[in-house]
N, C-alpha and C positions, 0 to 999 in steps of 0.2 A: 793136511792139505792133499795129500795122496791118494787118502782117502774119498776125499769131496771130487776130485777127477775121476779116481774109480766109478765112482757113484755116477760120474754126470755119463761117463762111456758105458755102463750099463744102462739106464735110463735111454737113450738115441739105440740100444740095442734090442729094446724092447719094445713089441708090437704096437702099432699106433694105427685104429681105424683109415683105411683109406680117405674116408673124408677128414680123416685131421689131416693127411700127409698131403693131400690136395687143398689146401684154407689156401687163398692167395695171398699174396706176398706182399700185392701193389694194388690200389684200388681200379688200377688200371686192369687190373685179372679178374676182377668182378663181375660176375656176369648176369643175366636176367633185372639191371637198373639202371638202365640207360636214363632213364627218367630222373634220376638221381645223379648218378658218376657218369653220365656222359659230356658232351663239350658243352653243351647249354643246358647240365641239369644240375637243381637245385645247392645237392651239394659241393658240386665244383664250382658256382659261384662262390659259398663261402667260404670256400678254403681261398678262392682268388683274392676275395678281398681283405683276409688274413683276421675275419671275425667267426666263429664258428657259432659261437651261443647257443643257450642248452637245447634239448633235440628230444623228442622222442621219436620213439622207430615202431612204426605201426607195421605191424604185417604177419603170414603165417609162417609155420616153421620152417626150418631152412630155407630160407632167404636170403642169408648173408648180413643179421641182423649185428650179431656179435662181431662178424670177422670186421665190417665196416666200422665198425666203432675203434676196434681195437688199430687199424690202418689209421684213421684218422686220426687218434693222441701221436702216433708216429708223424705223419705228416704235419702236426702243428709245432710239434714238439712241446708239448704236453706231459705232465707223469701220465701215468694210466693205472687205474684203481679199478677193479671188480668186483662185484661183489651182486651176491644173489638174492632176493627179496626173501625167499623159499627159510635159506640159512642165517639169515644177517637179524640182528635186533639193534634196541635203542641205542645201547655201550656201542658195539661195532662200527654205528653211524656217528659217534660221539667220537672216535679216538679217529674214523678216517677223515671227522670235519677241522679236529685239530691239528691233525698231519699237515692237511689242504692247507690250514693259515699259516702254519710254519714255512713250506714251500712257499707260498705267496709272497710272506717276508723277505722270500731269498729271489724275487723276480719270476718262478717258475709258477705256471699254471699247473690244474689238476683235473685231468677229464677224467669223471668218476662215471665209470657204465654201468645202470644196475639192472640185472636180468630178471626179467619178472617182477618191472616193476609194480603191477596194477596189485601182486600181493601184498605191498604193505597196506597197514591200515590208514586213515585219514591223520591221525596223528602223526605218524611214521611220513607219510608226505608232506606234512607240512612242514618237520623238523629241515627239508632242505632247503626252504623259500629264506630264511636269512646269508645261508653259504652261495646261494645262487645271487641273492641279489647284494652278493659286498663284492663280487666276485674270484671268493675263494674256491668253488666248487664249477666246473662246466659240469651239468648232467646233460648225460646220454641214457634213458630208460627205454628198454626194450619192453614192447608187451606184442602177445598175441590178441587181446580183444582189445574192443573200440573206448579210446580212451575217455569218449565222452561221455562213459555211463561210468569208469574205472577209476579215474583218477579226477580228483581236486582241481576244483574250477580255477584256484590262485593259483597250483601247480602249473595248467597247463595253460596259464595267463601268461607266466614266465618263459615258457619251451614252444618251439615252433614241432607242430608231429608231419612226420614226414612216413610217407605210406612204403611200404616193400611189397612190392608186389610177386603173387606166387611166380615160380620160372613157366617160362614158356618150352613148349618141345623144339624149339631152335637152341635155347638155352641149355638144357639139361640133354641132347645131344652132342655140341661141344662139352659139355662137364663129361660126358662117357669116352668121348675122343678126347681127352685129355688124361685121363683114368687108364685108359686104353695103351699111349705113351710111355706114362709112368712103370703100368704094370709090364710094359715090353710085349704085349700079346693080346689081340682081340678077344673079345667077349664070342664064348662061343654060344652066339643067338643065329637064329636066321633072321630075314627081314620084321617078319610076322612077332616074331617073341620078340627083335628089340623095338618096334613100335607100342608092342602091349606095356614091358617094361617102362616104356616113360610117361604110359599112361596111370600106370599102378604107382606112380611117383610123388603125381598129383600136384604138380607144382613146387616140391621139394626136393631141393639138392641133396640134400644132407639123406634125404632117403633111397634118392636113386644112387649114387654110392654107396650105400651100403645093401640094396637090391645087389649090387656088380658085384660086390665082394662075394654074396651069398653063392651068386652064381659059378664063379669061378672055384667054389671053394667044393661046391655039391658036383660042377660037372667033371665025366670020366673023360679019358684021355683021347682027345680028335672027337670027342662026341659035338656036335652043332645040335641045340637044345628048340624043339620048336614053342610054340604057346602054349599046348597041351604040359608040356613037362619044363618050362617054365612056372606056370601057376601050380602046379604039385611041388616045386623046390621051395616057392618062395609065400606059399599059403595066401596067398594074396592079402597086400597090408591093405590094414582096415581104412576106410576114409577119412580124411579129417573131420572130424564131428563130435563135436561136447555139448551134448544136451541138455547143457544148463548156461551154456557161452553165445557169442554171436554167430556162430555157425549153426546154430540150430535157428533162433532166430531170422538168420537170414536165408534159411531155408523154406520155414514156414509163411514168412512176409511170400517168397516167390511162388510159391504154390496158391495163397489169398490169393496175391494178384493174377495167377493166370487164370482164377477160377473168376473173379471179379472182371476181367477182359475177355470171357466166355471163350478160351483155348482151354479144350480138354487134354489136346495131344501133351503140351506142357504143364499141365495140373498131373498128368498121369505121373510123369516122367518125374518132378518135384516129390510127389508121394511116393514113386519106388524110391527114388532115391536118400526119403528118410527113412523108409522100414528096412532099405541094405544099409542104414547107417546103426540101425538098431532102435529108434524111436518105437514108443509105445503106442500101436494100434492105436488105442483109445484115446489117447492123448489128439490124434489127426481128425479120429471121427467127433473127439467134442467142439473142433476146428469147423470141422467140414457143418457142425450144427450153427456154427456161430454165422460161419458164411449164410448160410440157407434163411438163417434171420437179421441179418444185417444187408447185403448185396441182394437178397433176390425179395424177402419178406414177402409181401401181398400180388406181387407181380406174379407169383407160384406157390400158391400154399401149400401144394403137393411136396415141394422141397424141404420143409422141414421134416415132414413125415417120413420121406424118404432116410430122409438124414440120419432122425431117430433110429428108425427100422434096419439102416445099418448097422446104427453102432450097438441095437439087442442082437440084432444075429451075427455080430464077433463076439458079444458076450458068450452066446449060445453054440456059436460052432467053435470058437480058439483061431489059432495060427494053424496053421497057413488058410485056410475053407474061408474064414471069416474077414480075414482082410480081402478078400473077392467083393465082399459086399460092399466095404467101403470103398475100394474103387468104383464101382459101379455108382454110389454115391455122390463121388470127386465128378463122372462126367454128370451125372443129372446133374448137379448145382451149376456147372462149367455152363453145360446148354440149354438152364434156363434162362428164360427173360429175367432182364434182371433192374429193379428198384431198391433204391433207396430211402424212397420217400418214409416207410415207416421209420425207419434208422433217424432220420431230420427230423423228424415229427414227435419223436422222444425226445432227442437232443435240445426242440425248442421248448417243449413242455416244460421240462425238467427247470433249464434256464429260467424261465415263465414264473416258475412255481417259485422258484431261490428268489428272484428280483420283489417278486412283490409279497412274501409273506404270507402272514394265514388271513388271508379274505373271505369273509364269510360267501356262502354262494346265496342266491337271492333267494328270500322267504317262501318265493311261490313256490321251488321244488323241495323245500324242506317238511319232514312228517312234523305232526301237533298230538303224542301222545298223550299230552297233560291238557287242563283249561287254561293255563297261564299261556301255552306256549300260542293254541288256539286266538288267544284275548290280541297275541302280539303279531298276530296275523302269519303266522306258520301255516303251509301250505292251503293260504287262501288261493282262489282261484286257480288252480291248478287244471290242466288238463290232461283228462289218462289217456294217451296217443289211440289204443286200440277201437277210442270210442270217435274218434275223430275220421272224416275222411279222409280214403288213402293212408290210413293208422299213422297219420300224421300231423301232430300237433302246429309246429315253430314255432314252439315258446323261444325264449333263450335263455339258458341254464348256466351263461355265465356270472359272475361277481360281477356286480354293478358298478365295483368302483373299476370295475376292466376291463369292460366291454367285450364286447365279441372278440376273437382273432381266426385267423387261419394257421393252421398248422401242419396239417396234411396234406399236402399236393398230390395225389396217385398221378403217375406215368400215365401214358396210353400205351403200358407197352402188357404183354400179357392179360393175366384178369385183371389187372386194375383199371384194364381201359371199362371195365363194368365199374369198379367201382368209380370211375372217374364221370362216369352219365348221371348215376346213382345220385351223386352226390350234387351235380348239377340241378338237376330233376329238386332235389330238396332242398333247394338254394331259392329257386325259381317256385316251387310253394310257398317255404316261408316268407319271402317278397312279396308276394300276390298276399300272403296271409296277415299281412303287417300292413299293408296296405289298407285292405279290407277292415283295419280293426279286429281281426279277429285271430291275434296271436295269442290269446290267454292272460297277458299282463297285464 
């Protein structure tokens, strides 16, 4: 027993990250989720009405995902189980589901929080939909991505997700004047480096705390530290960005759309800010190709070319020369004119083609290389457009059991407003020419 006290007075003697010895206490000390723990937010209803029911906790890191969980089994009086998706298997889930019905037995609920939830597999989430719904299990799952691509439709049938939103610099301001308190002594920053600091934060507590730490630990004695020798102490931490998660993702959706709402200044901004997250050049220029034929297509056929020609000469110059090009790129697409109409015009085709099958197209424009095919009236009457006035037949080349359709609408905006006469113009012959009797058919 002596020993176990020893144990526990060494342990409280030993160093503990600033942001552990900062975790609040009370939900009431939470800060940046008002939306959440404030007087009319979500979660302080359900503690009001003394039902909590399982939870997911949507948001990025340091947020206060874990601390709020662990506050709340204290506030319901709840056990509290942790446990982490990363380390835990099927056995581990099996002995804490059985713990959970033992306590149950005994009157006592079991808020089980698991970290990183979206790591288990599908199986692995399923195993909690019968402890959740006998209610021996409350879950709390913590994830960084969007749970709607991550986790199981019946899981998160059963769980309400509740968003955490990154800190604001009001927020993570008080976390440093708090920091500040504790440690007994200001941060020695000037104005300049601690505005930069909570921008290099990025919405994370748990990071700007241990930026303080860094600082206090690297600066000399009465030195006040400006921006310059702030980012030399602290290397400047990298951005949140996982380019295979929702942050990549939702990075390149914003860059589409600003190039798609023709703002270059905001397509600019979007593309630096994937190539300082480390995104692959080429990965933006096969983007910036897809724009040019999707958003602008026939409105600017120069835009694809453009597009191309970027991304051969990143091929051909590398980092850093070549990403010049595909910025230059990013605004040509931004401030072209811009259609859709080819983008719809495949999209109906395609549909077109699934709905009705393999329909023959009509005899008249099909070739007769044999007598048999000739005998069955393969391209009888046919007319070859070059020899016709105006090198314009209007026949009509579609399947007879499906008549004509429209499926191209060109804009009047850029060159399609040519092709948009263009195609009047031969609208209004073959009318006249059908008229006439003399469509070929």
């Amino acid at each position: 027993m002596t020993d176990l006290f020893a144990a526990a007075g060494l342990e409280k003697q030993a160093p503990h990250p600033l942001a552990d010895r900062l975790r609040p206490k009370s939900l009431a000390e939470v800060m940046g989720q008002d939306h959440l723990l404030g007087p009319d937010g979500a979660l302080t209803r359900r503690i009001a009405s003394g039902a909590l029911g399982s939870l997911i906790f949507w948001g990025p890191p340091g947020t206060g995902k874990t601390t709020v969980a662990r506050l709340l089994a204290h506030e319901t009086n709840f056990a509290f189980v942790q446990i982490s998706a990363i380390f835990s298997g099927v056995n581990d889930l099996k002995k804490i589901f059985e713990e959970a019905r033992g306590r149950r037995a005994t009157g006592r609920g079991t808020l089980l929080f698991v970290d990183e939830v979206h790591r288990f597999n599908r199986a692995q989430q399923d195993s909690f939909l019968p402890v959740m719904e006998d209610g021996s299990v409350t879950l709390i799952g913590a994830t960084t991505e969007n749970p709607s691509f991550e986790l199981n439709a019946a899981l998160l049938s059963r769980a309400s997700v509740l968003i955490f939103k990154p800190l604001d610099e009001a927020a993570i301001e008080k976390m440093l004047a708090r920091a500040e308190a504790v440690e007994g002594k200001p941060l020695p920053l000037d104005e300049g480096a601690r505005s930069a600091l909570i921008r290099m934060a990025d919405g994370d507590g748990r990071a700007a705390l241990t930026l303080a730490e860094e600082i206090w630990r690297a600066a000399a004695p009465g030195e006040i530290c400006d921006s310059a020798v702030l980012a030399s102490i602290v290397q400047r931490r990298a951005p949140i960005y996982d380019k295979a998660q929702e942050g990549h993702y939702n990075l390149i959706s914003a860059l589409h759309k600003s190039v798609r709402g023709s703002d270059p200044d905001a397509a600019l901004y979007y593309f630096a800010r994937m190539l300082d997250a480390g995104e692959d050049p080429l990965f933006l220029a096969r983007r910036i190709v897809r724009m040019a034929v999707e958003d602008i297509g026939l409105a600017d056929p120069q835009a694809l070319v453009v597009a191309n020609a970027a991304k051969d000469a990143y091929d051909f110059l590398g980092s850093p020369e070549g990403e010049l090009a595909i910025a230059n790129a990013v605004i040509y697409v931004a401030t072209a004119p811009k259609s859709n109409a080819a983008y719809v015009a495949f999209k109906s085709a395609t549909r077109l083609a699934k709905e009705h099958g393999s329909l023959p197209p009509p005899k008249i424009i099909l070739n007769a290389p044999t007598k048999l095919m000739k005998s069955e009236g393969y391209g009888q009457g046919y007319a070859y457009d070059h020899d016709q006035p105006d090198a314009f037949s209007g026949q009509d080349y579609w399947p007879d059991a499906l008549g004509r359709k429209k499926l191209y609408e060109p804009t009047s905006r850029g060159f399609e407003r040519d092709l948009r006469e263009r195609l009047a113009y031969w609208a209004k012959l073959r009318k006249a020419r059908k008229e006439s009797g003399g469509e070929g058919r």
